[in-house]
C-alpha positions in Angstrom: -24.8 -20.9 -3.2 -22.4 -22.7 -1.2 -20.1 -19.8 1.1 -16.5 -20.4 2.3 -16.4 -22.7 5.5 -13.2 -20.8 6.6 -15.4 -17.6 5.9 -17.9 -19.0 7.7 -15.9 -19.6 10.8 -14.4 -16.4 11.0 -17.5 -15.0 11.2 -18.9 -17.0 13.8 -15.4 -16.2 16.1 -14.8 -12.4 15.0 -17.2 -11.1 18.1 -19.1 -7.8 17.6 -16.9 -4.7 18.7 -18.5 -2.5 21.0 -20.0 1.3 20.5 -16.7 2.4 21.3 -14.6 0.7 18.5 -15.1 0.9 14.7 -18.1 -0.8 12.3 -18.5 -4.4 12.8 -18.9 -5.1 9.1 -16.1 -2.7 8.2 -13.6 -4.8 10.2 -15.2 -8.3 8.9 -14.4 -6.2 5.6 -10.7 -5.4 6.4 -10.3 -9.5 7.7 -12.0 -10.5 4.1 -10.0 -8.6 2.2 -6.5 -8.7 3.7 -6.4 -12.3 4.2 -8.3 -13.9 1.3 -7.0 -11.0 -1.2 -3.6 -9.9 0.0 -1.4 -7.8 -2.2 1.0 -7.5 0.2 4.1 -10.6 -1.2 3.6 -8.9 -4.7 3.6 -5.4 -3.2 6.8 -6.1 -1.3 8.6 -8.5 -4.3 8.0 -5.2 -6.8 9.9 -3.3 -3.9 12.1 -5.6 -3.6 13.5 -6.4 -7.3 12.5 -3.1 -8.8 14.6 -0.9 -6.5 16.4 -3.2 -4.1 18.2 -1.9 -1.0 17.7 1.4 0.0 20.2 3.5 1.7 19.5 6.7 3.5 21.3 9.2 0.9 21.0 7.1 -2.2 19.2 7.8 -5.4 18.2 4.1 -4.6 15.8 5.4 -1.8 15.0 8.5 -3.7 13.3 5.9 -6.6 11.8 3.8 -3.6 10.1 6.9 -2.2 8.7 8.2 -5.3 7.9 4.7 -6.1 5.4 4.4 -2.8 3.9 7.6 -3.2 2.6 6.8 -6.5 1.9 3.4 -4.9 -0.2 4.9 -2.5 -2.1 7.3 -5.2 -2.8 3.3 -7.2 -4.3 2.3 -4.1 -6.8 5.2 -3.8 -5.3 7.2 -1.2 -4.7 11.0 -2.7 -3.3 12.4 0.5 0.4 11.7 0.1 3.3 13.4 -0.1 6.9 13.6 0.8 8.2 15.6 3.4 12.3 16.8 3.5 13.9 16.1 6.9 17.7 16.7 5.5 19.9 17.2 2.8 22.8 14.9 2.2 26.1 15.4 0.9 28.0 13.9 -1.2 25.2 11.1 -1.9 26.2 7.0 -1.7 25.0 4.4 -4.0 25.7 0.9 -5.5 26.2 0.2 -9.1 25.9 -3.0 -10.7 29.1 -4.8 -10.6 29.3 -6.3 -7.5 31.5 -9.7 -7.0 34.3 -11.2 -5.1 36.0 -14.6 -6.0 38.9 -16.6 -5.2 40.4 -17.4 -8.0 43.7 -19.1 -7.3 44.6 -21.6 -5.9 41.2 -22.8 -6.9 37.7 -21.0 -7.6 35.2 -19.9 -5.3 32.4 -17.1 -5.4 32.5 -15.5 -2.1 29.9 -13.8 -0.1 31.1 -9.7 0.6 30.1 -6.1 1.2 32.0 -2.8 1.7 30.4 -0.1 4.0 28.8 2.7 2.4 30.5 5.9 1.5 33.6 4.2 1.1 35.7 3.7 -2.8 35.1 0.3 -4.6 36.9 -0.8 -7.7 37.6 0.6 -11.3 36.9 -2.6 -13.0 38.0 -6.1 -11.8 41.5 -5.8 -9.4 43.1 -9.4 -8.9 45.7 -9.7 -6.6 47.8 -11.9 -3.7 45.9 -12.1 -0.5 48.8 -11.4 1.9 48.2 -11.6 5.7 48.9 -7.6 7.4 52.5 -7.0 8.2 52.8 -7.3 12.1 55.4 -4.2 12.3 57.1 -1.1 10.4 60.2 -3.3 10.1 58.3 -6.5 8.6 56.6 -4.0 6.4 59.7 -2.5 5.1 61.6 -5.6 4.6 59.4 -7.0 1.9 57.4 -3.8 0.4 57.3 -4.9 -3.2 55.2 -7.7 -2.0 52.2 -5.5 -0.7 52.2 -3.8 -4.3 48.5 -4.7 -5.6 47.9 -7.2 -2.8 44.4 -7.9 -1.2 46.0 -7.4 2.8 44.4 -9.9 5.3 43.4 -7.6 8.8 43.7 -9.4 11.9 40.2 -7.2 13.1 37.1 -9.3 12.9 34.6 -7.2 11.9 30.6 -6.9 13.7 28.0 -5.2 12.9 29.1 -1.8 11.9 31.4 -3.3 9.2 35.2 -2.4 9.1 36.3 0.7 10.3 39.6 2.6 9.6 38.8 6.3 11.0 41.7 5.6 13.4 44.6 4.8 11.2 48.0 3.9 12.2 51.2 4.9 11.6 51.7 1.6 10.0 48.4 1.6 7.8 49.5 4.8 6.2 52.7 3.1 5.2 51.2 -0.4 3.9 48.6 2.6 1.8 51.8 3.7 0.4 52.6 0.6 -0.9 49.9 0.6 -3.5 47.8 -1.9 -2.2 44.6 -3.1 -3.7 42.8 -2.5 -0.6 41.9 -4.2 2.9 40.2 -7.4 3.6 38.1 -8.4 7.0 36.4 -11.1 8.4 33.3 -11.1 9.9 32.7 -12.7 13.6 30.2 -15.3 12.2 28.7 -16.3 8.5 26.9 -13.3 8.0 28.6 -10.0 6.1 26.4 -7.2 7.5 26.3 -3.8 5.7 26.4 -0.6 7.2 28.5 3.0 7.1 26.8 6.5 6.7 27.6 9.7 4.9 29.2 11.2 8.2 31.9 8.3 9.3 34.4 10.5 6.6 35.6 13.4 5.6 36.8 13.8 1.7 40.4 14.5 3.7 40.2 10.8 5.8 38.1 8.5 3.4 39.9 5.1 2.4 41.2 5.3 -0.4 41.2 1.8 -1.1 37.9 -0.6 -0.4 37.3 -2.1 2.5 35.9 -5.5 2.2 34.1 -7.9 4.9 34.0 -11.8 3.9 32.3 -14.0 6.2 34.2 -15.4 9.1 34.7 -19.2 6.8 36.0 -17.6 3.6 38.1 -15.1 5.5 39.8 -18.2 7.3 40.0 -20.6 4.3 42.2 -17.7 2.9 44.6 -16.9 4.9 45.0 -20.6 5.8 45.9 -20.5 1.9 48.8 -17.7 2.4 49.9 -19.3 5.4 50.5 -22.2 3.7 52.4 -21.0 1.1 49.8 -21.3 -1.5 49.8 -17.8 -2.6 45.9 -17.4 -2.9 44.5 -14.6 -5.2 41.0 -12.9 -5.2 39.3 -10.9 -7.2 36.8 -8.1 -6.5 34.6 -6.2 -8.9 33.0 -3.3 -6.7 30.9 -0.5 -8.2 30.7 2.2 -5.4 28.7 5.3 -6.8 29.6 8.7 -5.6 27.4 12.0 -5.8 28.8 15.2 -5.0 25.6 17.5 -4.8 22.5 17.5 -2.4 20.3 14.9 -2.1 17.7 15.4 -0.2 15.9 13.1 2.2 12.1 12.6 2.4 9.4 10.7 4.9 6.1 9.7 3.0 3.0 10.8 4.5 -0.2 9.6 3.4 -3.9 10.0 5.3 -7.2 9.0 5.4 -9.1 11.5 6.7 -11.1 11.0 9.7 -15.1 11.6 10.2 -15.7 13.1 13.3 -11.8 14.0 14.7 -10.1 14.7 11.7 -7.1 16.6 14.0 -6.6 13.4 15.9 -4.0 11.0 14.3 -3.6 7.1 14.7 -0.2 6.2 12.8 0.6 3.2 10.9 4.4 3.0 10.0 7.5 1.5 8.8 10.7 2.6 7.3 11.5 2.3 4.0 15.2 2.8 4.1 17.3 -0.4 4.3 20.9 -1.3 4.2 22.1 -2.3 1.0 24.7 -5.0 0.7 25.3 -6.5 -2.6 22.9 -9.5 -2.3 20.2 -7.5 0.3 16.9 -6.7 -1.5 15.9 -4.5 2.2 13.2 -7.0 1.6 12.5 -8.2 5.9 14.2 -4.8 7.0 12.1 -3.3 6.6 10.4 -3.9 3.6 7.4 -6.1 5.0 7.0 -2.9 6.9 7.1 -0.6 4.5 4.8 -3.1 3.0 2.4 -3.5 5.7 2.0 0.0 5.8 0.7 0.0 2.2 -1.2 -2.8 2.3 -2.9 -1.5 5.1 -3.8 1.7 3.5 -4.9 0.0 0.2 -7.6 -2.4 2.5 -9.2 0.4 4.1 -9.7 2.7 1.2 -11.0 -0.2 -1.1 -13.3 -1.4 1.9 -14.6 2.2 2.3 -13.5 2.4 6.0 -14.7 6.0 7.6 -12.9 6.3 11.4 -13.6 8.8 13.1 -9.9 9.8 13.7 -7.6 10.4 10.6 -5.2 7.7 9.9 -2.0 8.2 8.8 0.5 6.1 6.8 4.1 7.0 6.9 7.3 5.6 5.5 10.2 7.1 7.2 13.7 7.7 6.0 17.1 7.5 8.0 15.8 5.1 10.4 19.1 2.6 10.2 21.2 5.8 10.6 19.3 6.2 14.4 15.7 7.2 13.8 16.6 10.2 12.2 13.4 10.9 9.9 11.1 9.4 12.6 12.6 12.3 15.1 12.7 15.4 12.8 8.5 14.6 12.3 8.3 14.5 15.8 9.7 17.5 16.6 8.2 19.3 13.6 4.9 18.8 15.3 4.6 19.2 18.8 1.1 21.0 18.2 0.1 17.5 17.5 1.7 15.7 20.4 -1.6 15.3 22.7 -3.6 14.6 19.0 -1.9 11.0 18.8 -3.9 8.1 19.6 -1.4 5.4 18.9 1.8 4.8 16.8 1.4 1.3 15.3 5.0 0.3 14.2 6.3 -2.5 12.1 9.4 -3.1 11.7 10.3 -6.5 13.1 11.1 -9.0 10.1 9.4 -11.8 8.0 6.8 -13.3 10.8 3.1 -12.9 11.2 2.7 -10.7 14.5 1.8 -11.9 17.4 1.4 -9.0 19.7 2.3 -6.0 21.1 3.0 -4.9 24.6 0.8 -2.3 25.8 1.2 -0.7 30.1 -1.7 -1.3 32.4 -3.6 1.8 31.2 -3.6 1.0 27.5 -4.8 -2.9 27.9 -8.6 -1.9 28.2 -8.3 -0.4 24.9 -5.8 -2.7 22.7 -7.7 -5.5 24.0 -11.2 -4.1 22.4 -9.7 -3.4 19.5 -8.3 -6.8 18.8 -11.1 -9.0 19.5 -11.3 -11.3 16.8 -7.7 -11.0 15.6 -7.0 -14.0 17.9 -8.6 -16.3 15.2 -8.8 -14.4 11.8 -5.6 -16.2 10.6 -5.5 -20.1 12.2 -2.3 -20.8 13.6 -1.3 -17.2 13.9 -3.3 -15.4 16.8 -2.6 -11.7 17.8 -3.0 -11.0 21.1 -1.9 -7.5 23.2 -0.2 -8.4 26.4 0.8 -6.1 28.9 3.9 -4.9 29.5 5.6 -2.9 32.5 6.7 0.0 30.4 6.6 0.4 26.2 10.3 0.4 24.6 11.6 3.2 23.7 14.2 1.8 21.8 15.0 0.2 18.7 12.9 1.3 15.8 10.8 4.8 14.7 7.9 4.2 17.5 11.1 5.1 20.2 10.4 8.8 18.9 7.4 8.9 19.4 7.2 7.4 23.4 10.3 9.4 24.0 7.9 12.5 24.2 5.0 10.5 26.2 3.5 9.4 23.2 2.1 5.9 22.6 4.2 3.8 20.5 4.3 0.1 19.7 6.3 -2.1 18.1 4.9 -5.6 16.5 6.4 -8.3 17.9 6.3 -11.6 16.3 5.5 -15.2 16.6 7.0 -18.2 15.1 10.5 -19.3 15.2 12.2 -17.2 12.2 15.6 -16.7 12.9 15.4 -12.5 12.7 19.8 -12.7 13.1 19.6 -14.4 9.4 18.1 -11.3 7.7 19.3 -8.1 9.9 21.2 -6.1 7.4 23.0 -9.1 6.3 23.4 -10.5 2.7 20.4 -12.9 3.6 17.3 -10.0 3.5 15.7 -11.1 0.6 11.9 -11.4 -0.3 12.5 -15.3 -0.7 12.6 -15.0 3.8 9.3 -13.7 3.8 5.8 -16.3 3.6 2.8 -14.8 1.7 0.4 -15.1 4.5 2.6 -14.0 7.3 2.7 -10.6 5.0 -1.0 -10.9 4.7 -1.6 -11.3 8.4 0.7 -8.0 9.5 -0.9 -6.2 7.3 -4.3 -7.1 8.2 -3.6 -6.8 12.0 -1.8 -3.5 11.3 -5.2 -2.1 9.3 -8.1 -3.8 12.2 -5.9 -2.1 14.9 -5.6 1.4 13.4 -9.2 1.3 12.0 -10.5 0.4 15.8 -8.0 3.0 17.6 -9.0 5.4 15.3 -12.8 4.6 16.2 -12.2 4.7 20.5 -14.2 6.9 22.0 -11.3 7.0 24.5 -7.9 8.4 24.0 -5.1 6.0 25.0 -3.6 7.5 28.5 0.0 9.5 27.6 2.8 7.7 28.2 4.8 9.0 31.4 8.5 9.4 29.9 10.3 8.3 32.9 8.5 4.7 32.6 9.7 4.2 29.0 12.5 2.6 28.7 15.2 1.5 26.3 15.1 -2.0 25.1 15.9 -4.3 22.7 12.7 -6.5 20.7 14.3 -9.2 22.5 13.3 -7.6 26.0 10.0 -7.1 24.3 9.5 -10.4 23.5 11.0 -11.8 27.1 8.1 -10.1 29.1 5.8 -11.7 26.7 6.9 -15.3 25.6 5.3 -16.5 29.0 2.3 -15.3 28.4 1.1 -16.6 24.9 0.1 -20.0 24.1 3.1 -21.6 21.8 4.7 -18.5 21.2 8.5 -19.0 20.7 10.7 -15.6 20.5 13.1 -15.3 18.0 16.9 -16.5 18.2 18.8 -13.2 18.4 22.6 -14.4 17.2 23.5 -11.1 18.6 21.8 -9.4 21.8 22.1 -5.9 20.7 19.7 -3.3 19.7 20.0 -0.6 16.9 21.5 3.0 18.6 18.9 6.1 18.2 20.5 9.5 18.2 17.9 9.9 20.9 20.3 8.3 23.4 23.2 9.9 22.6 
């Protein structure tokens, strides 16, 4: 019989966990299983191309959600269900016809997205791409030509898409020219999707799309109309409308625990995404969504028995500010002092290659990641300590807001995270089968050995939490692992919680 060599060495370098952490041959298990018999890249391409982006307040999500609780029920976990956390109305959702072209002077496919909750097309609408009159008077000396015309906005739009809740004496006049509707460019050569079910009323929605081409396109256009060349686009845009409740659900599964079955470690992602016409919500945050199933199918076919419960949760409302992450929270403050850990993934298509855990915690995160250093050559994990955990920027922030310990994976390798953050780029074609493997694997050893501690991780002293970016994360910590490289933010910014407002 001749046995793996790289089996061989992984057994040789995954040291033996002390009394205080879980079954040495459960975790050589767990390593076995996720790394040489992943499910994880098929997991998160059936996600992916069978339901697509997810809004918050779509019957997109609602198929996603039902779609991982009978995932989780495949993979031998029967603890699951959904919990509600709101009701949403009028619902949001894309159809299928989704395009934008240039089509005179010459042809071109452009890139695009609207924001949600806003009105698309009724079919394809051609018209003249005509640059925004400057003035009232401009506006009413050549009127007829606005009729059906794509208008060129001088606003370059960000993040948060284009925004016309503060309209203008002169935008309602160019609306009552009967335009086709409004045209943006974006500050770079991404379009990134956003808008929620509360930025209108029924009174002050557009009610003509609003449409973001990347900053390139949107130049090459009007450098068309200023030249006289009367360019012409055409946009097909399906935006779905749903006036009754829809409500909103988190996804709870567990594996019950032996000997604490009240005390909770928590392995997460969201599985909301933004949904632009090309995004699949693949990297955001499908690979966490992802990890969290993968992890849960490892240890219940590996017949891991922790002494704690662990729970798997999928949370909604995330990209709207952390919503479903905060209503659990506060639905259970009988639980608060019953959490071990948080484990959160939510940081895009790269293997992991820590997490930052305060002077108190290290003892801890340290046993329970011996051996993860080596299980996946070329991609170590390795806890590093950090002043103060974030409490910002994904669902763990809900959790350390109340002195609760919450981490957030951060990542190794040189993936350029800007590329895939709600832009038309987040796509399972970003993410590498082992790096899903690996942050699903390091994401099942930690839980399994936090959930095994004799020791419960010290609470977390609210005033030393602190809002930050991943990219703060990552600062504290890029000096202190071997080839680590952080990840090229475009845009220094961090997602805004309703916890901070």
């Amino acid at each position: 019989m001749r046995l793996n060599r790289c089996f061989l060495f992984c057994l040789v370098c995954l040291p033996l966990v002390s009394a205080s952490q879980g079954n040495p041959a459960t975790i050589q298990k767990i390593v076995s299983e996720g790394r040489d018999r992943s499910q994880g890249i098929a997991t998160l391409r059936e996600l992916s191309f069978r339901i697509g982006g997810r809004v918050t307040g779509s019957p997109t999500l609602d198929r996603g959600v039902d779609w991982a609780v009978q995932k989780f029920r495949t993979f031998g976990i029967t603890d699951v269900k959904k919990e509600q956390w709101l009701v949403i109305n009028p619902g949001f959702d894309r159809g299928k016809r989704q395009s934008a072209s240039l089509v005179a002077p010459f042809r071109a496919r452009l890139p695009f997205t609207t924001p949600n909750w806003t009105p698309g097309t009724t079919g394809p609408v051609r018209g003249l791409a005509v640059p925004m009159p400057k003035s009232e008077e401009e506006l009413r000396a050549n009127r007829a030509s606005y009729k059906g015309a794509w208008i060129l906005m001088p606003q370059t739009t960000g993040m948060r898409g284009p925004d016309l809740r503060q309209m203008t004496s002169l935008d309602r006049l160019i609306d009552e020219t009967g335009i086709s509707g409004r045209v943006y460019g974006t500050s770079g050569q991404y379009v990134w999707t956003h808008g929620t079910w509360n930025d209108y009323t029924e009174a002050t929605r557009p009610k003509t799309p609003l449409i973001a081409l990347t900053q390139v396109d949107f130049l090459a256009v009007s450098s068309l109309a200023e030249r006289g060349l009367n360019p012409e686009l055409e946009f097909d845009i399906e935006n779905l409308f749903f006036n009754r409740p829809i409500p909103q659900y988190n996804v709870v599964a567990e594996l019950k625990g032996t000997e604490k079955p009240d005390e909770y470690v928590i392995i997460c992602g969201h599985i909301d995404s933004w949904n632009g016409p090309e995004s699949q919500g693949a990297c955001d945050n499908g690979t966490g969504t992802t990890a969290t199933l993968e992890a849960a199918r490892i240890l219940h076919l590996v017949g891991a028995r922790p002494k704690r419960s662990i729970r798997f949760i999928l949370w909604t409302g995330e990209e709207q500010g952390l919503l479903g992450a905060a209503a659990y929270v506060q639905s259970r403050r009988n639980e608060w002092n019953k959490i071990q850990a948080v484990l959160n993934e939510d940081s895009g298509p790269s293997w992991i290659a820590s997490m930052g855990g305060v002077p108190e915690h290290m003892p801890i995160l340290n046993e329970a990641a011996k051996g993860l250093e080596s299980a996946f050559p070329g991609k170590p994990f390795v806890p590093r300590q950090v002043q103060a955990l974030s409490r910002g920027g994904s669902d763990h922030a809900a959790f350390v807001q109340v002195g609760i310990p919450g981490y957030f994976m951060i990542k190794g390798g040189a993936f350029p995270y800007a590329r895939i953050w709600h832009t038309q780029y987040d796509r399972a074609s970003q993410v590498e089968p082992q790096n899903m493997a690996q942050m699903s694997t390091v994401m099942a050893v930690m839980a399994y050995n936090l959930a095994c501690s004799d020791q419960m991780l010290a609470r977390v002293p609210v005033p030393a939490a602190r809002y930050t970016s991943p990219d703060e994360d990552e600062e504290e910590l890029v000096a202190t692992i071997p080839g680590y490289k952080p990840r090229p933010f475009a845009i220094e910014m961090a997602k805004i919680g309703i916890l901070l407002n």
